[in-house]
C-alpha positions as CSV (number, residue, x, y, z in Angstrom):
1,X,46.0,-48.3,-55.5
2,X,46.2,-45.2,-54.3
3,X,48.4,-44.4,-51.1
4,X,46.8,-42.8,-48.2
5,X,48.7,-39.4,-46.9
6,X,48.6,-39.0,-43.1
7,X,48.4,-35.2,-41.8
8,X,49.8,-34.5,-37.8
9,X,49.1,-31.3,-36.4
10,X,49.2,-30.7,-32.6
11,X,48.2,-27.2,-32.2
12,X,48.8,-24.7,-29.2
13,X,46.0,-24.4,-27.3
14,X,45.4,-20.8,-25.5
15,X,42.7,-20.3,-23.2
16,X,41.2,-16.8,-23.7
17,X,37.7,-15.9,-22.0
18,X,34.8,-15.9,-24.3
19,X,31.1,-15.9,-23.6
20,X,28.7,-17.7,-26.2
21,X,29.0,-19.4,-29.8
22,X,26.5,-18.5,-32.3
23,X,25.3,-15.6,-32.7
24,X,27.2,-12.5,-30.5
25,X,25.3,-11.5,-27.3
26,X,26.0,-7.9,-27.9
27,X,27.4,-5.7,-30.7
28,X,30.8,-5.4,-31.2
29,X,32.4,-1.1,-31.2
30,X,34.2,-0.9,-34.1
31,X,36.5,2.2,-35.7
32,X,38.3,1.7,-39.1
33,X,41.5,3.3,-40.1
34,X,42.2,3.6,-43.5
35,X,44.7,5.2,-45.9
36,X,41.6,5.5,-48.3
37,X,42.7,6.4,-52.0
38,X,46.5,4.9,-51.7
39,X,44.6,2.6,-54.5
40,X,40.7,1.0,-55.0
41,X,41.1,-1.6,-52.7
42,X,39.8,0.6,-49.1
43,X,36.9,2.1,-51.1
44,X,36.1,-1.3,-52.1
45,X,36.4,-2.2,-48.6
46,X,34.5,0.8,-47.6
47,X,31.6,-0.3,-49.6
48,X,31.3,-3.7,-48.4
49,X,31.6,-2.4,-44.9
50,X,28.7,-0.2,-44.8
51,X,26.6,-2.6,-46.0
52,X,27.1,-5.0,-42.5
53,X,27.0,-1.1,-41.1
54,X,23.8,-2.6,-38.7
55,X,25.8,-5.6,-37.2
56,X,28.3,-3.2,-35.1
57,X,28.2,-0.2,-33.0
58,X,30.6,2.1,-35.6
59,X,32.9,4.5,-33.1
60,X,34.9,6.2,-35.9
61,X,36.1,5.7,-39.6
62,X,39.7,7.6,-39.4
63,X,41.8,8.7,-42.7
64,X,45.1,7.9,-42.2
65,X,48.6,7.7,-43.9
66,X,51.0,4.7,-44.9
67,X,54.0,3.8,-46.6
68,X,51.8,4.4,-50.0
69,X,50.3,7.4,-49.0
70,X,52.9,9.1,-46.9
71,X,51.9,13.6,-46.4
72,X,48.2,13.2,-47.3
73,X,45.2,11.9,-46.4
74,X,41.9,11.3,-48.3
75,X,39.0,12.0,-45.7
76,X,37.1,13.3,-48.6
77,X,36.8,9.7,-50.7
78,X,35.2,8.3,-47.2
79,X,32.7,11.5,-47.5
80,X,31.3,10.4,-50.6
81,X,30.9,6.7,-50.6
82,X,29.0,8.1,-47.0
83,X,26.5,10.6,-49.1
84,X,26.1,7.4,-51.7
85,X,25.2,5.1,-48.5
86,X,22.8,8.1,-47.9
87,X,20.7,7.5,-51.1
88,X,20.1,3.8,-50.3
89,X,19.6,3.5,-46.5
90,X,15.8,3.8,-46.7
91,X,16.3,0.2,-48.6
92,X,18.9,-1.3,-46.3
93,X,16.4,-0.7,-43.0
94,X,13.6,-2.8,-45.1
95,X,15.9,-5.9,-44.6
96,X,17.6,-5.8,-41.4
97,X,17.0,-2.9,-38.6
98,X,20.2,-1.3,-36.7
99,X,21.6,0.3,-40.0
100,X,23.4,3.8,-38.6
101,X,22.2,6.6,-40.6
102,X,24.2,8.8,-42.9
103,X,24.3,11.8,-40.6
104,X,25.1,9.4,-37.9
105,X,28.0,8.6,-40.0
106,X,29.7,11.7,-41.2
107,X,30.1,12.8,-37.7
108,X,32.2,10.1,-36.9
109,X,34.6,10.2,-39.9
110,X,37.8,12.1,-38.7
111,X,41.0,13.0,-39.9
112,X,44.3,11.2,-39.1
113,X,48.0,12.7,-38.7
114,X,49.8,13.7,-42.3
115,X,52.8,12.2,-41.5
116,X,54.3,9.2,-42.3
117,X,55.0,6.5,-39.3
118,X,56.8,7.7,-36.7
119,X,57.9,10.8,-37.5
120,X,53.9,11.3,-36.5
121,X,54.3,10.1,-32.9
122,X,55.3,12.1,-29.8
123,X,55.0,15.9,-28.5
124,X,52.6,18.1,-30.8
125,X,51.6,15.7,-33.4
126,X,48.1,15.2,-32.1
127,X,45.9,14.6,-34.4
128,X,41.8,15.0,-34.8
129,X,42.0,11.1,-35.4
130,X,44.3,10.5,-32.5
131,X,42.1,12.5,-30.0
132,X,39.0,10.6,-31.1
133,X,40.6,7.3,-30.3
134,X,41.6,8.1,-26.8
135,X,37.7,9.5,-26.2
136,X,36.6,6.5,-27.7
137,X,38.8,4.1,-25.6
138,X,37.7,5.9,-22.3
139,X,34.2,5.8,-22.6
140,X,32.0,4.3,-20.3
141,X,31.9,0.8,-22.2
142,X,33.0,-1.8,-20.8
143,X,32.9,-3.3,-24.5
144,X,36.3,-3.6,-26.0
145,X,36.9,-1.4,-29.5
146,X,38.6,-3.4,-32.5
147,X,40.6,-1.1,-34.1
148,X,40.9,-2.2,-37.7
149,X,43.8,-0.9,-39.8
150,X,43.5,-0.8,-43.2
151,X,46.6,1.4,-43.7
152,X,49.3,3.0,-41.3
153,X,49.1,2.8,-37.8
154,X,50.6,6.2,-36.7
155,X,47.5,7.4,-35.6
156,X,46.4,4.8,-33.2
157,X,50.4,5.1,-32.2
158,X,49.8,8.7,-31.0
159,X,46.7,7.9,-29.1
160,X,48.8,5.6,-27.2
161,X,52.0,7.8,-26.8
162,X,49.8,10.4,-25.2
163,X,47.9,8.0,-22.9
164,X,51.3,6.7,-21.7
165,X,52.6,9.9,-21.3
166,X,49.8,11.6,-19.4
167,X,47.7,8.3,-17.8
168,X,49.1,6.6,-14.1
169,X,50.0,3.4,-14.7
170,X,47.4,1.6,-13.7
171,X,45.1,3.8,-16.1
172,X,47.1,3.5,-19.0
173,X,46.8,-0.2,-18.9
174,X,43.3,-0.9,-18.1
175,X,42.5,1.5,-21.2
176,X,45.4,-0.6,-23.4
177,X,43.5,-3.4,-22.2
178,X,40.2,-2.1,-23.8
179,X,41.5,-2.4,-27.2
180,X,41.6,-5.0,-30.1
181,X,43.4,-4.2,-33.2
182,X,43.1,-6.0,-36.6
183,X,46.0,-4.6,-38.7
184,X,46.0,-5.3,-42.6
185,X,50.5,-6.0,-42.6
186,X,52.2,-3.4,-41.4
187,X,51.7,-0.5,-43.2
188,X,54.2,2.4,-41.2
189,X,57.1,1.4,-38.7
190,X,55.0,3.0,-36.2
191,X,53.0,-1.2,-35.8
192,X,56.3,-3.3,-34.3
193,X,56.6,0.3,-31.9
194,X,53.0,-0.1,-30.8
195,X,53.8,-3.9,-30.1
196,X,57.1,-3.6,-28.2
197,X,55.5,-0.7,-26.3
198,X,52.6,-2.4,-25.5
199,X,52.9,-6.0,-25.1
200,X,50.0,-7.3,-23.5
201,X,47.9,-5.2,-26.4
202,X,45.8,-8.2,-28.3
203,X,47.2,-7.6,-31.7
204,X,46.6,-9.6,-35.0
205,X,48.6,-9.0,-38.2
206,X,51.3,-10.6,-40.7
207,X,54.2,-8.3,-39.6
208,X,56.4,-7.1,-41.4
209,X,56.6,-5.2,-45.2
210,X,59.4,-2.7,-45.0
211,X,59.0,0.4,-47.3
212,X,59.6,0.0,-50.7
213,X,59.4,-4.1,-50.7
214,X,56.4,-5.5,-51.2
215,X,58.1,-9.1,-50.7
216,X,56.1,-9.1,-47.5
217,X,52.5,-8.7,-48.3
218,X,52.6,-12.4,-50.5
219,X,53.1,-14.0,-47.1
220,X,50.0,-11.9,-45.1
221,X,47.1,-14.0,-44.5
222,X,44.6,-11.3,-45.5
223,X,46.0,-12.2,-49.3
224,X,43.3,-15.1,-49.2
225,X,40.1,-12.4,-49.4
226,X,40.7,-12.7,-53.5
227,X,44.5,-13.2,-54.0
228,X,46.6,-16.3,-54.9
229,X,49.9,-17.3,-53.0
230,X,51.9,-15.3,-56.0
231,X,53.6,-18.5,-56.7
232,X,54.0,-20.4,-59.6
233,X,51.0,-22.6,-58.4
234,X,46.9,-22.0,-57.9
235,X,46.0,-22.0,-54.7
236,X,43.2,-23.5,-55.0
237,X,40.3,-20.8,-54.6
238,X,37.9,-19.8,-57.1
239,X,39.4,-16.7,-58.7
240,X,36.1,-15.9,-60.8
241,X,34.4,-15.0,-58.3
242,X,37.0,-11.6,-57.6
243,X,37.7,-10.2,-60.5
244,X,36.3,-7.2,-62.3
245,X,33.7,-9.4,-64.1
246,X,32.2,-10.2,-60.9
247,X,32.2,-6.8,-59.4
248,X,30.0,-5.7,-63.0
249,X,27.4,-8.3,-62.3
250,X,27.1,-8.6,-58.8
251,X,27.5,-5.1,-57.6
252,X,27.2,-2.4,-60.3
253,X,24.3,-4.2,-61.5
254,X,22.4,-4.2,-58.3
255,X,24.2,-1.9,-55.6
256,X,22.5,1.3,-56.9
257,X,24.2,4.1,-55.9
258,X,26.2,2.3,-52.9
259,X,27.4,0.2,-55.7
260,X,28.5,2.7,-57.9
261,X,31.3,3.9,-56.2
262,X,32.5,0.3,-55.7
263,X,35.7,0.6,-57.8
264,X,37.6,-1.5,-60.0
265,X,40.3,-3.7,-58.9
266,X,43.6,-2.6,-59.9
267,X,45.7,-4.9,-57.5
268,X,44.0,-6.9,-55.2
269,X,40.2,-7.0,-54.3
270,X,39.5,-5.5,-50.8
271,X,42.9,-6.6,-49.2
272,X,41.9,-4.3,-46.1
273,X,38.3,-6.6,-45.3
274,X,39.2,-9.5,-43.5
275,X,39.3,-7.2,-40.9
276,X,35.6,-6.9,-40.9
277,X,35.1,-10.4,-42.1
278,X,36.3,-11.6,-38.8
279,X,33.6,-9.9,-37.0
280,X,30.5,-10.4,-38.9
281,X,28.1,-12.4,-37.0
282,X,27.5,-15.1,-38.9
283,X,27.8,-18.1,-36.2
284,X,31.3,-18.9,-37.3
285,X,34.0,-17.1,-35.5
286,X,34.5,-15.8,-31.9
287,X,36.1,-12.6,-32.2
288,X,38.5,-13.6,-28.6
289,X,39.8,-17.0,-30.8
290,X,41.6,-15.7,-33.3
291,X,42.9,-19.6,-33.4
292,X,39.7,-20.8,-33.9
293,X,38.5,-19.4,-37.7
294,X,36.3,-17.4,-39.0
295,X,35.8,-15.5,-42.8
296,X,38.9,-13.2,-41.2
297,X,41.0,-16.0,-41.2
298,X,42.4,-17.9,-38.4
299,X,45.5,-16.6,-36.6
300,X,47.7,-18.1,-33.3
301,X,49.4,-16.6,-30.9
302,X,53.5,-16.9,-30.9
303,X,56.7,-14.9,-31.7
304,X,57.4,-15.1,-35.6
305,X,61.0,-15.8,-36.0
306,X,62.7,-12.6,-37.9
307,X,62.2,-12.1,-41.9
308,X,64.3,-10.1,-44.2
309,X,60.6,-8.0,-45.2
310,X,59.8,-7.2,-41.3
311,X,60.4,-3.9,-39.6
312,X,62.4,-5.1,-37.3
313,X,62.7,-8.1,-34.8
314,X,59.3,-9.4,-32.9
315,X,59.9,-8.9,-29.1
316,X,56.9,-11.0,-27.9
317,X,53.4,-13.0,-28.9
318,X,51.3,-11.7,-31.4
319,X,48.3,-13.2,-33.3
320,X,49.8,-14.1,-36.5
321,X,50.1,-16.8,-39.5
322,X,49.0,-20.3,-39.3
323,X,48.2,-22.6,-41.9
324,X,44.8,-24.5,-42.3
325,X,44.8,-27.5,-45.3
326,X,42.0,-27.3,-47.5
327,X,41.5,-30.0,-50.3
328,X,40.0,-28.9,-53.3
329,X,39.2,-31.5,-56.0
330,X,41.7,-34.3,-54.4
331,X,44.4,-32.1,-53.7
332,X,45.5,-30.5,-50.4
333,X,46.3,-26.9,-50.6
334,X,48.4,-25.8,-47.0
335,X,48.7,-22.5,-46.5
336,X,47.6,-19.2,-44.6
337,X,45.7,-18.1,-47.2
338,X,43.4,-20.7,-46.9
339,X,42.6,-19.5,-43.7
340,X,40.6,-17.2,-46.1
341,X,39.5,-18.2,-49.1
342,X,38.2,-21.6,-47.8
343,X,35.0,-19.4,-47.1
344,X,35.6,-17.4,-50.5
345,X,31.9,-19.0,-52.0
346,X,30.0,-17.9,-49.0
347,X,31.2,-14.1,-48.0
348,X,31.2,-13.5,-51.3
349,X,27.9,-14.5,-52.1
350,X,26.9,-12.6,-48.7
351,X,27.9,-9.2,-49.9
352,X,26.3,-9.9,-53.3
353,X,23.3,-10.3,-51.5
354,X,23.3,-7.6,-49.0
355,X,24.1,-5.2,-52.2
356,X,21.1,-6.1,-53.8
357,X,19.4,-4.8,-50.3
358,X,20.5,-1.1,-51.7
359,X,17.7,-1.4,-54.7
360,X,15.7,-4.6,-54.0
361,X,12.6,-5.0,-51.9
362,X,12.3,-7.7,-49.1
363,X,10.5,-10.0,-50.8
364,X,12.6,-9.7,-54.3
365,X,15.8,-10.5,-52.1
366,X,17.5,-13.0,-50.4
367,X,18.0,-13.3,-46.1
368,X,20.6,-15.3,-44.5
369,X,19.1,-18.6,-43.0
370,X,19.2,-19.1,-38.6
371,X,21.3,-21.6,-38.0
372,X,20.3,-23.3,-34.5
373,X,21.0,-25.9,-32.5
374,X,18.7,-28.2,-30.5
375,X,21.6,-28.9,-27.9
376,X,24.9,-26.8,-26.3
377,X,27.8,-25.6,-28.3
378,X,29.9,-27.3,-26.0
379,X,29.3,-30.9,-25.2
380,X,31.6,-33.4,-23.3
381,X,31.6,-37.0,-23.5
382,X,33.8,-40.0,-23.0
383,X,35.8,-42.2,-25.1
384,X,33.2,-44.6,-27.5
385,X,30.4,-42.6,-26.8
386,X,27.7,-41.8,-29.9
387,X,27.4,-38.1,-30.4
388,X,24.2,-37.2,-31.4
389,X,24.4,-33.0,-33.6
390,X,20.5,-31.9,-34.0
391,X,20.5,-28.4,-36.2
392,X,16.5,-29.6,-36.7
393,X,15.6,-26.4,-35.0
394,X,17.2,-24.4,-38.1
395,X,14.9,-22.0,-40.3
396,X,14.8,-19.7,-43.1
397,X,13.4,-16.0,-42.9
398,X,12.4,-16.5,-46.8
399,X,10.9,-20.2,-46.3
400,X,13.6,-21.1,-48.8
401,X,14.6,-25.1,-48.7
402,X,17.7,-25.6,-46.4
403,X,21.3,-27.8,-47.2
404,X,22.9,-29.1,-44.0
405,X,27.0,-29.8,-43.8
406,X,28.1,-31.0,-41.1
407,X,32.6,-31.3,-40.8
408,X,35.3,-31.6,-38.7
409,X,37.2,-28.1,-38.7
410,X,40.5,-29.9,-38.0
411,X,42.7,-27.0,-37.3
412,X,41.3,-25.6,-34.0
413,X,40.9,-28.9,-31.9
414,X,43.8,-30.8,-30.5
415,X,43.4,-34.2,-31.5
416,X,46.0,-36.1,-33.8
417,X,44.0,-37.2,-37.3
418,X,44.9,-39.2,-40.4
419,X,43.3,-38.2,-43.7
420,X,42.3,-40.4,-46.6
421,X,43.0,-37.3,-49.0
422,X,43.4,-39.4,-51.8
423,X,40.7,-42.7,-51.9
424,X,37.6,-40.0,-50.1
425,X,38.9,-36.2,-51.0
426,X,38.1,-34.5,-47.9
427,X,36.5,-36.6,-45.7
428,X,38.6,-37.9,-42.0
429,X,38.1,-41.2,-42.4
430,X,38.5,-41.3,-38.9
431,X,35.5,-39.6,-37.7
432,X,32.9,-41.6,-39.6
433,X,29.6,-38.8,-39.4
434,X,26.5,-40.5,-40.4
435,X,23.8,-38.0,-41.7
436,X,26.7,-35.3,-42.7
437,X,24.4,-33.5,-45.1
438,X,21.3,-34.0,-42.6
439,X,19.7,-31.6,-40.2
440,X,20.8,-34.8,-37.4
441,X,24.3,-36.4,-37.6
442,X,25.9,-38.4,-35.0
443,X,29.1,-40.3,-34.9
444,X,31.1,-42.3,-32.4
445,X,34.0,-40.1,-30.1
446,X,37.6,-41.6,-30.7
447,X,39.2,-43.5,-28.2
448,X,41.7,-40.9,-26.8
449,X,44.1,-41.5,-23.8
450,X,43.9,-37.5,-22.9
451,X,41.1,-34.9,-22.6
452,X,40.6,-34.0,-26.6
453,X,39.0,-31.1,-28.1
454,X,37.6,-31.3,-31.8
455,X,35.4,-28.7,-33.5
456,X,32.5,-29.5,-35.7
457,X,31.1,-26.6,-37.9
458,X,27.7,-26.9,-38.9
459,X,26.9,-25.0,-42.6
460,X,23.7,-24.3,-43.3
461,X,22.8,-22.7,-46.8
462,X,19.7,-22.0,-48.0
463,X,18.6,-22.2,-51.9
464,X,18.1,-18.7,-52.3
465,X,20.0,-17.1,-54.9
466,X,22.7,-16.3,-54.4
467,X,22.6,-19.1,-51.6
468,X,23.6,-17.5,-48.0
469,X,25.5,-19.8,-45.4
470,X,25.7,-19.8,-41.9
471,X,26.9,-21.7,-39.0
472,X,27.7,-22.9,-35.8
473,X,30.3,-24.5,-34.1
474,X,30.2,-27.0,-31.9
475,X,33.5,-28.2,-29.3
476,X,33.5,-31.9,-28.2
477,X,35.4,-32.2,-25.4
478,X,36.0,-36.0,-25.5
479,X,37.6,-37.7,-21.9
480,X,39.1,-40.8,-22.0
């Protein structure tokens, strides 16, 4: 007989405003920052960017230094993977409107400081990139702007020096205030600056990875887009699905010109696009709840305690590693990483699909299905009570047949749960769904003794090919 393995997690809950699950209510401003050509993986990124180019309002794409590319900069890679996006944009419009022409593009790409980290910050080292992040940040737009970095941070750091230097206080904070950044590790020692400088600025990253010692990037939760732990264990993703074998017949066979300059992977496949991944629409993720998961990962918000690969010292809360358990064939797999690649299947069989929108017409390709619900996102209920999930309303753009999943996203909620990992491999045997894999599930709220949260994610994937999944999340509030 096998023995049953119990699992306690009681996670911090934060409260952050947010507005709506589902699908956004308005477009997100996003710029990028990336040390483009340091190695394949931010032209990789680049690529699959551009092709959820109509999901966002793009403010900027900013080359930029790092510890791997520290007196240069390579605004001239992002040029061409733009004049390749050119070529196909008269496809992309026939499946989705909003895509931002080429044009529209190159006039937003600009070009970073040349020096490395801090010796970039401060009097005179203003660069065309800096200035275009403080114009950006002071628009009239109430809208915050995630900054993503993909490489160093110096040039975000000088925006910032200047508007503390030359903004009142009161200024200089409601324009910090404004901002979102998504760092890919800490690529220059100009990132722990920005964070003890600024410490009410929302920041998510793994800290840490002092120059020369790559020791720290094995531990950043953005390793789970296509890496393993770099142990001497799997980690339980599907590695065929990010190697070079893949990128030859899913996006140099279809991606046209786009997917030409999608480049081999010499390290790691598009370390810099969980970044992105955490603000795709796709029903899953709210962009204010980094603790709540999404294709980005899932992040909460605390101190780290000091590590030999970090910078230097943490001074306050960021939004940084947590661990989610997945359990892949009857074994648990704990980690950050997982964060990740528990979605591995689905975003990657998204971009395959949205590449094949470069060359294919509508009808040859495949379109993500709606996901919808028939009730709230957010439904409170007492101890006993039957909780009845209707996704009936859910369609298909294509007419394509529809799979329904219905699960318990343990992590996010606050209520204590035993799992029968070994006897019924991934399934909470105390949360008995009926209809899991129907458009209508139900099942009956646990008897708590304190106001409970637990998060149900409903996957819907159509049986297009490749099959495209999306989602929505629903909170139970359960009262005693």
């Amino acid at each position: 007989m096998k023995t049953i393995t119990f699992l306690l997690i009681i996670p911090w809950v934060i409260t952050l405003p947010f507005t709506v699950f589902g699908q956004q209510e308005e477009r997100l401003r996003v710029m990028v920052l990336t040390d483009i050509e340091n190695e394949p993986d931010d032209a990789q990124s680049l690529v699959r960017f551009l092709t959820y180019a109509n999901m966002w309002d793009i403010e900027g794409i900013v080359a930029t230094t790092s510890t791997w590319q520290r007196d240069r900069i390579a605004d001239w890679r992002i040029y061409e993977i733009l004049e390749a996006y050119g070529e196909v944009y008269e496809n992309l419009i026939q499946h989705e409107p909003g895509y931002p022409t080429k044009e529209s593009l190159v006039n937003l790409v600009k070009q970073g400081g040349v020096k490395y980290g801090m010796t970039g910050v401060g009097a005179g080292e203003d660069s065309e990139g800096s200035e275009w992040i403080i114009s950006t940040i002071k628009k009239e737009d109430e809208r915050p702007l995630w900054v993503l970095l993909w490489g160093g941070s110096n040039t975000l750091a000088q925006a910032l020096w200047k508007i503390d230097q030359t903004m009142p206080p009161a200024e200089r904070d409601r324009l910090v205030s404004k901002l979102r950044v998504y760092a890919i590790s800490d690529q220059d020692n100009a990132a722990p600056w920005i964070r003890e400088t600024f410490p009410d600025l929302f920041y998510i990253v793994s800290p840490g990875f002092q120059e020369g010692n790559e020791r720290g990037y094995r531990h950043g939760t953005w390793i789970g887009i296509s890496g393993e732990r770099w142990y001497h264990f799997p980690s339980g993703a599907d590695t065929t699905i990010v190697g070079n074998q893949w990128v030859v017949e899913n996006i140099h066979a279809y991606g046209g010109a786009l997917g030409n300059e999608y480049p081999f992977t010499e390290y790691i496949m598009e370390g810099d696009s969980p970044s992105f991944l955490y603000l795709i629409d796709n029903g899953l993720g709210v962009p204010e709840r980094p603790d709540y998961g999404s294709w980005g990962g899932r992040y909460e918000l605390y101190t780290p305690h000091y590590r030999k690969f970090f910078h230097q010292p943490e001074t306050r809360p960021i939004w940084t590693n947590i661990e989610d358990m997945v359990i892949v064939d009857g074994v648990a797999h704990i980690s950050d990483q997982a964060t990740i690649w528990r979605w591995r299947d689905a975003f990657q069989n998204d971009f395959a699909t949205r590449i094949q929108w470069a060359t294919k017409s509508y009808e040859d390709a495949n379109h993500p299905p709606v996901a919808k619900l028939a009730h709230d996102n957010v439904l409170t209920v007492r101890s006993g009570e039957t909780v009845q999930l209707d996704a009936s309303p859910s369609s298909d753009p294509d007419g394509d047949d529809l799979n329904f999943h219905w699960f318990m996203y343990l992590e996010p909620g606050t209520w204590l749960l035993a799992w029968d990992m070994m006897t019924t491999p991934g399934r909470c045997f105390t949360l008995d769904m009926e209809g899991r894999h129907e458009p209508v599930a139900s099942f009956t709220a646990p008897n708590v003794t304190r106001p409970e949260e637990i998060h149900i994610i409903l996957e819907v994937t159509d049986t297009g090919t490749p099959p495209l999944t999306r989602y929505q999340r629903v909170i139970v509030n359960v009262l005693p």
